[in-house]
Structure formats: structure tokens, C-alpha cells
Legacy VTK file of the C-alpha trace (Angstrom):
# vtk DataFile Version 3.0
C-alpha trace
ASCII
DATASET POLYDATA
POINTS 88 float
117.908 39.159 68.376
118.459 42.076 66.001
118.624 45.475 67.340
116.486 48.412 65.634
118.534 50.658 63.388
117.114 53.188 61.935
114.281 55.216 61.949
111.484 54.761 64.471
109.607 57.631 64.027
106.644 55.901 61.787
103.130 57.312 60.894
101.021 57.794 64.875
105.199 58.125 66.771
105.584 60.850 68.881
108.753 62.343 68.580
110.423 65.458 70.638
110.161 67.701 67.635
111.147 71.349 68.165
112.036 70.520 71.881
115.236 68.313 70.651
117.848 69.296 72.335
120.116 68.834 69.277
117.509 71.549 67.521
118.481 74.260 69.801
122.411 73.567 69.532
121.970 73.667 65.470
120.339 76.919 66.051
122.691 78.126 68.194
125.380 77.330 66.446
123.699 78.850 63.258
122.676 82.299 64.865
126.627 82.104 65.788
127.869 81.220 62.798
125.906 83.546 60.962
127.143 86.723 62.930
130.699 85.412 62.781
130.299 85.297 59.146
128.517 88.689 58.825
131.512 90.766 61.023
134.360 88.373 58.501
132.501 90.244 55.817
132.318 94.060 56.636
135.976 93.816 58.671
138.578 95.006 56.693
141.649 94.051 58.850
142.971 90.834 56.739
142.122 88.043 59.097
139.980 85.698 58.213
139.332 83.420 61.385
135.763 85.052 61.912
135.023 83.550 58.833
136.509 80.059 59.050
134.706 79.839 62.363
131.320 80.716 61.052
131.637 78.322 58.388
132.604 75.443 60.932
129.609 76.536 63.216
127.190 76.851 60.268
128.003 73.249 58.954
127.772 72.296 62.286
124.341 73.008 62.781
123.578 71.727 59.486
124.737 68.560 61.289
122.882 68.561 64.034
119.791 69.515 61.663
120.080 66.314 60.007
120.700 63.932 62.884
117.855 65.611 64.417
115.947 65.273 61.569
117.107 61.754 60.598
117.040 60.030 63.797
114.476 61.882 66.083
113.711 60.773 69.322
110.850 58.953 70.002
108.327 59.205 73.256
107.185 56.213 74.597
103.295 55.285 74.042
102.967 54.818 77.923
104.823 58.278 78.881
102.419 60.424 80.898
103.614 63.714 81.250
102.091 65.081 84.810
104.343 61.442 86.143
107.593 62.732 88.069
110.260 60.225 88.002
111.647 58.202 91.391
115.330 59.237 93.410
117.285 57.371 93.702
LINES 1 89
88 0 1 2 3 4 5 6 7 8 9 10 11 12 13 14 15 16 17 18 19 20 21 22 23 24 25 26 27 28 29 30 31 32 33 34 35 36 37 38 39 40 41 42 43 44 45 46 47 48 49 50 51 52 53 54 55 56 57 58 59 60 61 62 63 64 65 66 67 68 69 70 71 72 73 74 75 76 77 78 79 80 81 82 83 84 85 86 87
């Protein structure tokens, strides 16, 4: 029995879209990034780990942007929403 690789978001899935978790850590990490790499730019005191670390966090979320985008997460057909789950 093979397992599914891939992508199983096809035409009528429903996926998580904007609610991904791994969306709101990639934008996270960009809004970050991006001020890290903003203050590296107007400082003037010779040190440059603002900037390598807004680099890392922006190709981070560029990273989590793709896997997000790549291999979404799919909702079940039979998922109702207003169902709680059981405790255990």
C-alpha cells in the first residue's frame, strides 16, 4: 500500500489557507526580518549582526511560504465546524 506524497490539495479541497499556522510564522518572521534589516541599514556603528539576522529571518519565512504553499493542509470532507472534539 503506497502512501500519498505530495500534494492533496486538488480542484473542490479545502485547505487551511490564510489560517496556516506556518503563514503567520513566515509573516512573523518577515515583519522581523524586515525591521532588523531596516535598523542594519541606517546604524552606523560597524556591526553587522542586525543584518545577518534579518536575512536569516527573511529566508526563513520565505521557507515557510513555500511549504505552506506547497504542501497545504487539507480539511477533511466530513469536518463540521460547530463539532467540539472528546477528552480524553
Amino acid at each position: 500500500m503506497a502512501s500519498q506524497q505530495g500534494n492533496d490539495s486538488g480542484p473542490g479541497k479545502r485547505t487551511a489557507g490564510a489560517f496556516d499556522v506556518r503563514f503567520i510564522i513566515g509573516g512573523l518572521l518577515a515583519v522581523y526580518g524586515l525591521v532588523l534589516v531596516i535598523v542594519a541599514a541606517v546604524s552606523d556603528d560597524g556591526r553587522s549582526i542586525n543584518l545577518w539576522a534579518g536575512v536569516g529571518m527573511l529566508a526563513a519565512a520565505l521557507v515557510f511560504g513555500a511549504w505552506a504553499r506547497l504542501r497545504p493542509i487539507v480539511i477533511p470532507e466530513d469536518f463540521e465546524a460547530d463539532k467540539k472534539p472528546a477528552i480524553h
